[in-house]
N, C-alpha and C positions, 0 to 999 in steps of 0.2 A: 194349943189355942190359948192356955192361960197366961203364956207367957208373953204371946203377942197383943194380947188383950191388954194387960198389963205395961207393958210398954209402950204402948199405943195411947193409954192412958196418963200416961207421963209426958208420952210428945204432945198431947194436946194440950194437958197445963205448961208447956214450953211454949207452944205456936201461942198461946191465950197470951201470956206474959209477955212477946217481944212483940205482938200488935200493939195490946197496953201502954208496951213503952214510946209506941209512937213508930218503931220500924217495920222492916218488913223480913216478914219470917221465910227463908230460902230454906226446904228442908231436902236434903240429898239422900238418899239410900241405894240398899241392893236387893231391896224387894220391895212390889207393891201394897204390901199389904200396910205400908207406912203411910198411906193414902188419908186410912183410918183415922189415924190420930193427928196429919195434919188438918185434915177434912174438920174433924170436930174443932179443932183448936179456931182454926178461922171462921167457922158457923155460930161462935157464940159473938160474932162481931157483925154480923151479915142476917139481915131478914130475909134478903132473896139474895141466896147465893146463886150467881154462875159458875157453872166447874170449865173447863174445854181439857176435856179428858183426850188425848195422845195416846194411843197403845198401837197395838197389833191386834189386841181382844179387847172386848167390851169388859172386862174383868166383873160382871155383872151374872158371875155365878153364883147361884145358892146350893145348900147341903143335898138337895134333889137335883139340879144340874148338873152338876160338877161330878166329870169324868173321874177326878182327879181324888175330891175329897179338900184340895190345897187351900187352903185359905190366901194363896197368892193368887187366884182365882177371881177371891170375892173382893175385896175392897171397894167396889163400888155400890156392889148390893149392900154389902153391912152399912155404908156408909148414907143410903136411902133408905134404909130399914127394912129391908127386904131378905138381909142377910140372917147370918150369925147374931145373936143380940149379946157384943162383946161387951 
């Protein structure tokens, strides 16, 4: 968790920096949990963001839902503050 936290924290000061610069931040990964850190990066640019969240799952788990325990789970809860307080 520290480390995705951490990383996550890194892609947000990225996504912040190429809206800044006026483009558009396209972030690709192999897990969701990178949700996190794009989610934050574009929220410091948006008062009312809209998401249109695509899954298979609501990834809208927290530490009490989650069969899993996964933080590939949550990104969407941490990301409403529901989650992890990464």
């Amino acid at each position: 968790l520290d480390l995705i936290a951490e990383k996550n924290a890194l892609l947000a000061e990225k996504v912040d920096e190429v809206i800044q610069s006026g483009s558009f931040p396209l972030v690709l990964g192999g897990d969701h949990s990178i949700a996190i850190g794009t989610l934050a990066g574009v929220a410091k640019h948006y008062k009312n963001l809209g998401v249109i969240w695509y899954d298979a799952h609501g990834d809208l788990n927290t530490v009490e839902t989650s069969p899993s325990g996964n933080i590939h789970g949550m990104p969407l809860a941490v990301s409403l503050g529901i989650g992890h307080s990464l």
